[in-house]
KOLSE-243614 format. One line per field, with one value per residue (C-alpha): x, y, z. Coordinates in steps of 0.001 Angstrom, whole numbers. Layout:
px c(X, ...) .
py c(Y, ...) .
pz c(Z, ...) .
This chain:
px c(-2268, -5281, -6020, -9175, -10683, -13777, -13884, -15201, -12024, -13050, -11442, -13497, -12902, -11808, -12898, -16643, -19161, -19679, -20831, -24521, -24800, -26754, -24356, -23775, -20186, -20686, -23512, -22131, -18788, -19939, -17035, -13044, -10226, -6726, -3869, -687, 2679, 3205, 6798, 8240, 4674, 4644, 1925, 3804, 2136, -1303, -1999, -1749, -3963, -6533, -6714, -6809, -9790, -11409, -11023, -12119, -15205, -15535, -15811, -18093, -20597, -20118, -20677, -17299, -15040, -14850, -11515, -10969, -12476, -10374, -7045, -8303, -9062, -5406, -3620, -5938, -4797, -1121, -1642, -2391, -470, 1681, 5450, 6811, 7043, 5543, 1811, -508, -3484, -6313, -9089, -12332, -15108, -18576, -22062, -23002, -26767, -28954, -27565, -30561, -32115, -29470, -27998, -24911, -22064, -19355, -16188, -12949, -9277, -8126, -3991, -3064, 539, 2323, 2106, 5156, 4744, 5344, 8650, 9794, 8729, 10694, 14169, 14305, 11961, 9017, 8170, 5483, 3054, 1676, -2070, -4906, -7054, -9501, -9184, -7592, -5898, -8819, -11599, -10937, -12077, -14757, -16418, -15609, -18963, -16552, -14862, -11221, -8715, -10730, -9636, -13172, -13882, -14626, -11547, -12483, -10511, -7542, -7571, -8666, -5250, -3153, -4469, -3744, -382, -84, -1296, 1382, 3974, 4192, 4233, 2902, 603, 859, -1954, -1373, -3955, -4620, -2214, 307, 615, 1298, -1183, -631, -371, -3440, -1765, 1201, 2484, 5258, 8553, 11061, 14496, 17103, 20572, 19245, 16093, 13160, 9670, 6212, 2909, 248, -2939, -5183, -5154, -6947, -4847, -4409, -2002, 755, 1523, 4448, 6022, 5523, 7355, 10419, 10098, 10984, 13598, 14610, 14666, 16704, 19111, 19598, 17519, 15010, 11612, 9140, 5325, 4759, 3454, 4807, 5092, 5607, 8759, 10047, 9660, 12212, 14469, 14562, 18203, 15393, 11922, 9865, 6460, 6015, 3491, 2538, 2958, 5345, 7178, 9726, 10291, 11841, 10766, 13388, 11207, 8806, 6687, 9131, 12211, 14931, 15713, 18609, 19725, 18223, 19761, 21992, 19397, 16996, 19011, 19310, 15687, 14951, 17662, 15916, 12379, 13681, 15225, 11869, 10846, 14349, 14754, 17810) .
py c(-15933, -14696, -15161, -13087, -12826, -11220, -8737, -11631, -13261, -15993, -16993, -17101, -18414, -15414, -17672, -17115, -14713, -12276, -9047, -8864, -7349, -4301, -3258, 543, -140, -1897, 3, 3717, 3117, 4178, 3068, 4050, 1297, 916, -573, -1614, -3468, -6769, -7347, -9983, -10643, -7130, -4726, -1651, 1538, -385, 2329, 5378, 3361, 2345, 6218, 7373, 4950, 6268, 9774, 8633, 7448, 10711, 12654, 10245, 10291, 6602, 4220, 4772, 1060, -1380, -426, -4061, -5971, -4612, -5080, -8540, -9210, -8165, -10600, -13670, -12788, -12617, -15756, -17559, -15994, -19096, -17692, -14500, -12391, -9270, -8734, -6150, -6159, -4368, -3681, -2436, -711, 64, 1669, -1783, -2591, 216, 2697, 5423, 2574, 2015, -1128, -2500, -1939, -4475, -4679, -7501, -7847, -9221, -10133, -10700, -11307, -8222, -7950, -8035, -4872, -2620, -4903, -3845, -589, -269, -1351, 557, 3347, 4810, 7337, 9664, 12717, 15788, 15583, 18259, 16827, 20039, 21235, 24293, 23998, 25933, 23634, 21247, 23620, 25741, 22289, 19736, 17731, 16442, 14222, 15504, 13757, 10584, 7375, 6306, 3534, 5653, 5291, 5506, 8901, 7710, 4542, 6498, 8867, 5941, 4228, 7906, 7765, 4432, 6145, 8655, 5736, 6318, 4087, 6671, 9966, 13213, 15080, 18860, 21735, 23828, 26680, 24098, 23232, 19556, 17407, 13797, 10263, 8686, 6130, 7422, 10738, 13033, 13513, 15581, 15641, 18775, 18429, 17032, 18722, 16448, 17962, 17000, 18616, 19821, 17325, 20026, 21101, 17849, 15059, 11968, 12632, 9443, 7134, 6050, 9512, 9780, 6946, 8487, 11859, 10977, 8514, 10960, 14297, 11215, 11202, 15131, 15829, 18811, 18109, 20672, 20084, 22875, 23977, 22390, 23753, 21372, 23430, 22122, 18387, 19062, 20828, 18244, 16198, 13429, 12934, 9973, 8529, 6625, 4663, 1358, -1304, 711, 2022, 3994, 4511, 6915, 8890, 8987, 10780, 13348, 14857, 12893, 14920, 12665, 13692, 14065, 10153, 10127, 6295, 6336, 8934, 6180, 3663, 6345, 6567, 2786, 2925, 5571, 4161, 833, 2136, 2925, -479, -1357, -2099, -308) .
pz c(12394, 14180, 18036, 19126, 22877, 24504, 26945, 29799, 28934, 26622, 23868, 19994, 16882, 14584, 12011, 13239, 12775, 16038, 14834, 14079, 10573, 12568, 15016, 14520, 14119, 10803, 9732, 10631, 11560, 14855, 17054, 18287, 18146, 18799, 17645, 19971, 19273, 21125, 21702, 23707, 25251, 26262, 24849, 24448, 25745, 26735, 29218, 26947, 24327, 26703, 27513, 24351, 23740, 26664, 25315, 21518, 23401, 25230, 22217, 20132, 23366, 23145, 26506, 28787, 27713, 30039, 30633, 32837, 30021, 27633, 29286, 30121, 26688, 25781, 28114, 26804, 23231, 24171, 26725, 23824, 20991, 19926, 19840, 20662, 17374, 16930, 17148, 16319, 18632, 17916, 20325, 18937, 20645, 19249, 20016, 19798, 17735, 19391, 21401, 20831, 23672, 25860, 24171, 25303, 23378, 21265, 22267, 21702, 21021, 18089, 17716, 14182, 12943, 11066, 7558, 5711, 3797, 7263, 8102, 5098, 5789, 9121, 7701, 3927, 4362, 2621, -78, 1016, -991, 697, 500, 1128, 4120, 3382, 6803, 8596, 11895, 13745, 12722, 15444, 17963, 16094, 14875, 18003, 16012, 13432, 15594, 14571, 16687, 17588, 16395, 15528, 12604, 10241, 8190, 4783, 3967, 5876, 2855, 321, 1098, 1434, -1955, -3558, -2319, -3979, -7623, -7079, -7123, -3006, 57, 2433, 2493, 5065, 5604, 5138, 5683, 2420, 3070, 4100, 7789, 8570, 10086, 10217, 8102, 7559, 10028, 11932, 13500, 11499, 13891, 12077, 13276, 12656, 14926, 18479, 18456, 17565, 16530, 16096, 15272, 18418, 18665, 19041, 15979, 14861, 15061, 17361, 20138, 18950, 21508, 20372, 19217, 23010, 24176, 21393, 22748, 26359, 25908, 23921, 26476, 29010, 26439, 25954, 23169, 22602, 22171, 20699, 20106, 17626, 14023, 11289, 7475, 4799, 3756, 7134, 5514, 3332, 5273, 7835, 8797, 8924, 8485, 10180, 10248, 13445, 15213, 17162, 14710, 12247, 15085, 13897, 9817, 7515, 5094, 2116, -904, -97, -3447, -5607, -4173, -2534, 1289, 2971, 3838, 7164, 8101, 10430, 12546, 11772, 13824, 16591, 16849, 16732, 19378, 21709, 21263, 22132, 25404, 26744, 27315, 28481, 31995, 33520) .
């Protein structure tokens, strides 16, 4: 199932073609997107995506979003989305066909139903490598030109990681720097768990800032937890009462084999976290 809308508000077939074959997004990948759960009608976090889009096109020099259009967009797809299951809907932004002469850019929302492989995901876990994302944690700010920590559409290393993984006999990949700092998954943010204190790795080392490890983080300081936003070694994966890969669509899922080693049975903290990201869109 497939509902997409335009930034006026109009409705288009997603069965149609709508992209001309030169828009810089196609040919370059020259474009941001994001990707946020629909629950019960409700797009979860839209604000904090919307921003992060805005700051995506910030760093790619890319024409500001029509941050109206966009949220318009949003509400047509989930107007017209036909029950209330899960959706994940995508909103895509691009230089559009010439922007070296001013030309406008693309944008839409696109709701598509979630695929089966990430439900199962959610309730029995993943299996996850450690892979080398060639970076160090100071290249971010000594080479701000390669776009670290924008969600742009150049995800072609983020697939080629995840179809690695898959060789491996894995679900899941985390990036790691060479001498072993944690990054991020090719898709999600890493929260690690030990007693009530939940961590998770700084974005400005490189990575997207995760919405939803947001949204877990202060439900979870309202419920007496300690949150910390700080380096990560992969030693620290394995150490962890629980390990978790979370983000929008995935929301929250565990991590039960890291490297081929079995972790601690991080279930029943599972629940709790499902738990305390569900509370945030709970009204008291």
């Amino acid at each position: 199932m497939r509902v997409l809308a335009m930034l006026d508000g109009t409705l288009a077939d997603p069965e149609a073609p709508h992209i001309r074959v030169d828009d810089l997004g196609l040919m370059r990948g020259d474009g941001i997107f994001e990707t946020i759960l629909v629950r019960g009608r409700h797009a979860r976090e839209l604000g904090p995506h919307l921003d992060r889009l805005a700051r995506s096109a910030a760093m790619m020099e890319l024409p500001v979003p029509d941050r109206a259009g966009f949220e318009r967009a949003c509400k047509v797809v989930i107007d017209n989305w036909p029950d209330d299951s899960d959706i994940a809907l995508k909103v895509i932004h691009t230089r559009g066909v010439d922007g070296s002469t001013g030309g406008a850019p693309t944008g839409f929302a696109l709701g598509m139903s979630i695929a089966e492989k990430t439900l199962r995901a959610r309730e029995l876990g993943v299996a996850a490598v450690t892979l080398d994302r060639g970076i160090d944690t100071g290249l971010a700010k000594r080479a701000p030109w390669l776009l670290l920590g924008a969600k742009s559409l150049s995800y072609a290393v983020n697939m080629a990681a995840l179809r690695e993984a898959e060789r491996r006999g894995a679900d899941e990949a985390v990036f790691v720097t060479g001498d072993g700092e944690v990054l991020e998954g090719p898709t999600a943010t890493v929260i690690l768990v030990n007693g009530r204190t939940m961590r998770t790795t700084p974005p400005d080392i490189g990575i997207l800032p995760g919405t939803t490890q947001a949204a877990i983080f202060r439900a979870a300081e309202r419920a007496g937890w300690q949150t910390l936003i700080e380096p990560l070694r992969v030693e620290d994966l394995r150490d962890a009462d629980g390990m978790f890969l979370v983000s929008s669509v995935r929301t929250v899922t565990r991590v039960h084999t890291l490297d081929g080693q079995k972790l601690t049975d991080a279930s029943e903290l599972h629940t709790e976290l499902t738990a305390l990201y569900e509370s945030e869109y709970t009204p008291a």
